[in-house]
NULOLO-841273 format. One record per residue (C-alpha): residue number from 1; x, y, z. Coordinates in steps of 0.02 Angstrom, whole numbers, plus 50000, padded with zeros to 5 digits. Example, Ala and Ser with C-alpha at 12.3 -4.5 7.8 and 13.67 -1.06 7.14 Angstrom:
<nodes>
<node lumba="1" X="50615" Y="49775" Z="50390"/>
<node lumba="2" X="50684" Y="49947" Z="50357"/>
</nodes>
This chain:
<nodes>
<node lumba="1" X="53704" Y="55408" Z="54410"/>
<node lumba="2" X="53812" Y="55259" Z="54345"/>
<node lumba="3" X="53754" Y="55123" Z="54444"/>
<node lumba="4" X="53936" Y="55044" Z="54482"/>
<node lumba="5" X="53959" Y="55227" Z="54598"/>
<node lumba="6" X="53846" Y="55140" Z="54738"/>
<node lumba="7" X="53930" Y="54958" Z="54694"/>
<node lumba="8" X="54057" Y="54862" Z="54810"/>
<node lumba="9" X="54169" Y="54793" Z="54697"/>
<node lumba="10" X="54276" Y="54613" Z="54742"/>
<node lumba="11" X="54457" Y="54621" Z="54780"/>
<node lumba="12" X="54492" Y="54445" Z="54786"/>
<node lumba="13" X="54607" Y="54443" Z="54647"/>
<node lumba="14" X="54763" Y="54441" Z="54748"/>
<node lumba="15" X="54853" Y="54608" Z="54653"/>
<node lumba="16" X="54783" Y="54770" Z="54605"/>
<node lumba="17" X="54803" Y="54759" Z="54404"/>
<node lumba="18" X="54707" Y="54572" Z="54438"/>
<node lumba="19" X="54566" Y="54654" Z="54542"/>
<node lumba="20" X="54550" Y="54777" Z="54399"/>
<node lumba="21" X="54556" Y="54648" Z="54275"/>
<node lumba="22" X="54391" Y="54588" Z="54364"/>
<node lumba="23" X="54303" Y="54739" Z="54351"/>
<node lumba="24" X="54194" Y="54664" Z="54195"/>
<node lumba="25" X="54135" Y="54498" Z="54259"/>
<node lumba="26" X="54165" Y="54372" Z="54100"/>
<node lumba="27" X="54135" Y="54199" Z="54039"/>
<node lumba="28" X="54230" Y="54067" Z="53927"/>
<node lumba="29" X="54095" Y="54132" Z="53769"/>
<node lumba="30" X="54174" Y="54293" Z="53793"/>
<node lumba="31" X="54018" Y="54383" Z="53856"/>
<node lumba="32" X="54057" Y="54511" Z="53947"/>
<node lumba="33" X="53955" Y="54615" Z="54107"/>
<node lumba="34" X="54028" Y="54804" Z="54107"/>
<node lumba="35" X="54019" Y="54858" Z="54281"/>
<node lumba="36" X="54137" Y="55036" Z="54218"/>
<node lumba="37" X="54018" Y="55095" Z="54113"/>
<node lumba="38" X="54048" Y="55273" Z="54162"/>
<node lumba="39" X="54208" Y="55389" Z="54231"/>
<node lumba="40" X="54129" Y="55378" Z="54418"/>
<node lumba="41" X="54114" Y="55213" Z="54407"/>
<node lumba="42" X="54322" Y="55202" Z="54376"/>
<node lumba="43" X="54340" Y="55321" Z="54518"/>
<node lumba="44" X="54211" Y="55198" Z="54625"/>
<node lumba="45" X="54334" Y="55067" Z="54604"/>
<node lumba="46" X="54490" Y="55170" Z="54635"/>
<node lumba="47" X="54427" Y="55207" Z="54799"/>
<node lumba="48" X="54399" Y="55048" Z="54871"/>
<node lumba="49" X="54553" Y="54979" Z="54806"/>
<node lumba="50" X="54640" Y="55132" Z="54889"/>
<node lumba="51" X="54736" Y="55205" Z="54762"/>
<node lumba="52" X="54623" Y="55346" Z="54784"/>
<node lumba="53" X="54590" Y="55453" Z="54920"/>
<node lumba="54" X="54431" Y="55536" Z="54940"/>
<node lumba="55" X="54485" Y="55722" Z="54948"/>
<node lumba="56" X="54566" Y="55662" Z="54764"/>
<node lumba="57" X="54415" Y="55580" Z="54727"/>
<node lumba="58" X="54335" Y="55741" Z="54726"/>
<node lumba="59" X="54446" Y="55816" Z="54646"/>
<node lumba="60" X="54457" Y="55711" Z="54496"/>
<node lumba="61" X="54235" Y="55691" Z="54483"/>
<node lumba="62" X="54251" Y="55865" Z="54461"/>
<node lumba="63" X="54400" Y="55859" Z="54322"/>
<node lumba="64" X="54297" Y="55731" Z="54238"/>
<node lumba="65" X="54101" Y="55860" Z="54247"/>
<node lumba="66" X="54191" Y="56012" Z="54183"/>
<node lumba="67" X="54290" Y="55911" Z="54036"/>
<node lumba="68" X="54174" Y="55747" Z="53986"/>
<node lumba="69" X="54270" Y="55740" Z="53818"/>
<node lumba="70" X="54411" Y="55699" Z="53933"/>
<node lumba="71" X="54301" Y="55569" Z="54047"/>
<node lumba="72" X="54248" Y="55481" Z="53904"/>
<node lumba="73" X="54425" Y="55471" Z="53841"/>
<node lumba="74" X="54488" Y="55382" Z="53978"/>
<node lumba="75" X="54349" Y="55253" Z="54006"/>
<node lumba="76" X="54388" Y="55226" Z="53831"/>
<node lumba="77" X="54578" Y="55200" Z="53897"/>
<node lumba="78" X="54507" Y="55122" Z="54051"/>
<node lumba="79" X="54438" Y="54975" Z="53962"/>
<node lumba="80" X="54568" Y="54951" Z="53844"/>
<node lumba="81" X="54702" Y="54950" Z="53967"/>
<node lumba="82" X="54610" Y="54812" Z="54084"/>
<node lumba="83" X="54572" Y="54708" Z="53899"/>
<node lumba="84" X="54754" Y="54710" Z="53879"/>
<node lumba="85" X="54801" Y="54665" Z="54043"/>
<node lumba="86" X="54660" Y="54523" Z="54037"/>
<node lumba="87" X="54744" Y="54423" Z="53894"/>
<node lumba="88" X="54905" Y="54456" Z="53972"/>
<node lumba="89" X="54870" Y="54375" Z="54123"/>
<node lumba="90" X="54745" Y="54244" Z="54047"/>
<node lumba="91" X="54871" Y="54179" Z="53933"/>
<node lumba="92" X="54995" Y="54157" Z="54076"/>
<node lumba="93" X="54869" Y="54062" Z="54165"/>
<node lumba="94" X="54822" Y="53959" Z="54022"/>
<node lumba="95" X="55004" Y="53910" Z="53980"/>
<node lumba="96" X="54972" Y="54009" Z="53833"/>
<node lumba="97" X="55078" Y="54152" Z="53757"/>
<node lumba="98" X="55096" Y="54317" Z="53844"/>
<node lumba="99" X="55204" Y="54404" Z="53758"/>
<node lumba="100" X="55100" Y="54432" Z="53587"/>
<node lumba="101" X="54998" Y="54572" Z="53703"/>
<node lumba="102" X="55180" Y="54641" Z="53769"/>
<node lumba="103" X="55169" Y="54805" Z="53648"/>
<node lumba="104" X="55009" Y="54854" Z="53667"/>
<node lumba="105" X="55038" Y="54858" Z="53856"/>
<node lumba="106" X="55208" Y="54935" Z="53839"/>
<node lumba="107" X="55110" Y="55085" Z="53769"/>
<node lumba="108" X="55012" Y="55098" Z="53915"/>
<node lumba="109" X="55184" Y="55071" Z="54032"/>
<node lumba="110" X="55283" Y="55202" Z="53929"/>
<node lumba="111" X="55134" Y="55319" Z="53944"/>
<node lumba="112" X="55132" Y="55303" Z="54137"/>
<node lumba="113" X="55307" Y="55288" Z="54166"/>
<node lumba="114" X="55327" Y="55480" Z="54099"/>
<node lumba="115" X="55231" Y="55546" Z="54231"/>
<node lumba="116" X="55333" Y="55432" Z="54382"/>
<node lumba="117" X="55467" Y="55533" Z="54482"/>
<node lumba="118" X="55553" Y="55512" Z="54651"/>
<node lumba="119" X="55473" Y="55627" Z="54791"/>
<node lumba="120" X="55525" Y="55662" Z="54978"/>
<node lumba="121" X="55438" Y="55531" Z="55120"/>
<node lumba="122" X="55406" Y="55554" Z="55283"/>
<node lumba="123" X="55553" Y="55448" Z="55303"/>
<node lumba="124" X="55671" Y="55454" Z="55153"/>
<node lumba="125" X="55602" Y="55422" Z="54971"/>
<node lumba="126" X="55475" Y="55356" Z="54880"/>
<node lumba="127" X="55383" Y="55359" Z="54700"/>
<node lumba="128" X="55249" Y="55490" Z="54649"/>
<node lumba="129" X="55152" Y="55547" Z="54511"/>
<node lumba="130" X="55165" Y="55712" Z="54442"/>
<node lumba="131" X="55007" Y="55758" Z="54415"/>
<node lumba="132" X="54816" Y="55751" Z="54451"/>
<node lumba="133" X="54762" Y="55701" Z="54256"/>
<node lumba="134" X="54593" Y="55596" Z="54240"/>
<node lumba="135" X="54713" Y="55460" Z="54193"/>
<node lumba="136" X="54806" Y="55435" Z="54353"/>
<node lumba="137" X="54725" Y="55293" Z="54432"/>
<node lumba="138" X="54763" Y="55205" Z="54247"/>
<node lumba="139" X="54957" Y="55242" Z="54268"/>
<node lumba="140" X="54945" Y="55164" Z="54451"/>
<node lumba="141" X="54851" Y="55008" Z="54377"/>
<node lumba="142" X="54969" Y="55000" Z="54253"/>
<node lumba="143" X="55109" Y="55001" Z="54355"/>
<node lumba="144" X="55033" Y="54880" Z="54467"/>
<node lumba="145" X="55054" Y="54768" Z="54325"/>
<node lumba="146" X="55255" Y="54779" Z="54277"/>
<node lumba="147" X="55262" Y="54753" Z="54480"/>
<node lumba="148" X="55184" Y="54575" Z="54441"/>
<node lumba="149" X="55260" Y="54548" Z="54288"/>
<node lumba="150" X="55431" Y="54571" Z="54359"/>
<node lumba="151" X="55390" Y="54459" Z="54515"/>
<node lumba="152" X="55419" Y="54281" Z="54526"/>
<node lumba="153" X="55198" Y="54275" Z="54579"/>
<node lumba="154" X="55160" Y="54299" Z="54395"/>
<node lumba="155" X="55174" Y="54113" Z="54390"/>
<node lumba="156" X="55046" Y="54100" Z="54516"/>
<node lumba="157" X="54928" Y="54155" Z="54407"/>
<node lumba="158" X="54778" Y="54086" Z="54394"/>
<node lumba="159" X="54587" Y="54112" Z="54293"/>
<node lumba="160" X="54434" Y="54050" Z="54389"/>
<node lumba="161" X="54405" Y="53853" Z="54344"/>
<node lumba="162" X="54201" Y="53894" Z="54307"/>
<node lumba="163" X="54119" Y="53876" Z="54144"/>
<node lumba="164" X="54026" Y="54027" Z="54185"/>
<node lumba="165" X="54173" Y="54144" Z="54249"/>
<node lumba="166" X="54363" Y="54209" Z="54202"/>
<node lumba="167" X="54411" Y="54315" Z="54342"/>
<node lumba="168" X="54581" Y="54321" Z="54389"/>
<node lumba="169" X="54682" Y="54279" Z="54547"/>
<node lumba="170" X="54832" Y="54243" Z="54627"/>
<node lumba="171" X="54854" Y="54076" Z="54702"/>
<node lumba="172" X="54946" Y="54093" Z="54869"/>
<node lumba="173" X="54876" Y="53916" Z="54936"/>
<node lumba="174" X="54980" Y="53806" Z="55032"/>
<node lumba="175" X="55020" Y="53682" Z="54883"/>
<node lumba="176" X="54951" Y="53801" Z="54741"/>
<node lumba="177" X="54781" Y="53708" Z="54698"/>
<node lumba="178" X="54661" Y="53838" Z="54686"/>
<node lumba="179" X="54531" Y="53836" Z="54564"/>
<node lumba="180" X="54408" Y="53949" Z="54612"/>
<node lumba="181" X="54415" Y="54143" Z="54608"/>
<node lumba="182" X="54314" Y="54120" Z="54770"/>
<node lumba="183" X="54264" Y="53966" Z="54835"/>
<node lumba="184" X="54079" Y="54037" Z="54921"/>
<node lumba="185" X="54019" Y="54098" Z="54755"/>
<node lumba="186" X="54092" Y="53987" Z="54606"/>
<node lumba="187" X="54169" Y="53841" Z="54692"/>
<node lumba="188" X="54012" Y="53844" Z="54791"/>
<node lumba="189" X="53889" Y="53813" Z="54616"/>
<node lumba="190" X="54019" Y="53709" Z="54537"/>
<node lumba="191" X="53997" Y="53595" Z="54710"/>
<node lumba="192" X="53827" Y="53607" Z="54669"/>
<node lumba="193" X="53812" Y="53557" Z="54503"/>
<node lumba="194" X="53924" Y="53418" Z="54548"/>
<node lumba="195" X="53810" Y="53362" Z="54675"/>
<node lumba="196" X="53646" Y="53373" Z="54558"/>
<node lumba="197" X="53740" Y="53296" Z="54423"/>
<node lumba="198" X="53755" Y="53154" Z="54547"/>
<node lumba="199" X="53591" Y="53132" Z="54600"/>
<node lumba="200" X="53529" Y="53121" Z="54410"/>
<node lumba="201" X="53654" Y="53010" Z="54374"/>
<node lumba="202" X="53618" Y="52885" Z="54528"/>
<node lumba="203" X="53425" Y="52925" Z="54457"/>
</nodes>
């Protein structure tokens, strides 16, 4: 059993493809802590971010035992769409250029844009996917993505201020100052090591 199936995974990012994008838990040496190692874990995730129900759930765990050339494919894709969407979303945070990772990502968009259509609501319209592939949840990630690009929040942006982490978020505080990607676990030991550093300096 992959051991990310019994994890709870942190959705403090702000926006789904962000959330995703903190799914490996990363530093500024570019070391790297894979918590998707396997298909389940990916449908773990999807899960608890909602953008998978559990009677689909099922469905696609059993998709993925019958076919695990096809699993293994798309954690493949998995990872390489959230590495993509990483230095997207770093850059922007870093002032730094996006747009260099713009094609690979459009590959991913044009990919899940093909299987988008316009379905009957309970009310009027709304968007679907067409079909039940192993890939979905990447499409809806993906997706998730353009929404941000698109939005005037991409400039609010932001990559965790520790030495010791680069998760994303979105900085909704009142005048924008955020630096942590959550204050009671890295703002907490940067307050900390501010505090010893202090003390040894006063020492």
């Amino acid at each position: 059993m992959d051991e990310s199936e019994s994890k709870t995974f942190d959705f403090s990012g702000g926006w789904l493809c962000l959330d995703y994008c903190n799914t490996a838990d990363g530093d500024v040496n570019g070391d790297w802590k894979e918590n998707l190692r396997e298909y389940d874990g990916l449908i773990t995730w999807s899960r608890q971010a909602g953008i998978v129900q559990d009677d689909e759930a099922a469905q696609l765990l059993q998709g993925a035992a019958k076919h695990p050339g096809n699993a293994e494919k798309a954690i493949e894709k998995a990872h390489a769409l959230r590495r993509t969407l990483f230095d997207i979303f770093s850059a922007m945070a870093n002032g730094l250029p996006s747009a260099l990772y713009l094609p690979a990502y459009n590959v991913f968009l044009n990919e899940a844009a093909s299987h988008l259509q316009i379905a009957p609501t309970a009310d009027e319209f709304g968007w679907d996917w067409t079909a039940n592939s192993l890939e979905k949840p990447l499409w809806i990630i993906t997706w998730s993505a353009a929404e941000l690009l698109l939005s005037e929040k991409h400039h609010l942006v932001r990559e965790c201020g520790s030495e010791t982490c680069s998760w994303l978020f979105l900085d909704t505080s009142r005048n924008h100052s955020r630096r942590w990607c959550d204050m009671k676990g890295c703002g907490n030991r940067a307050k900390a090591r501010r505090h010893y550093a202090r003390i040894k300096a006063a020492e």
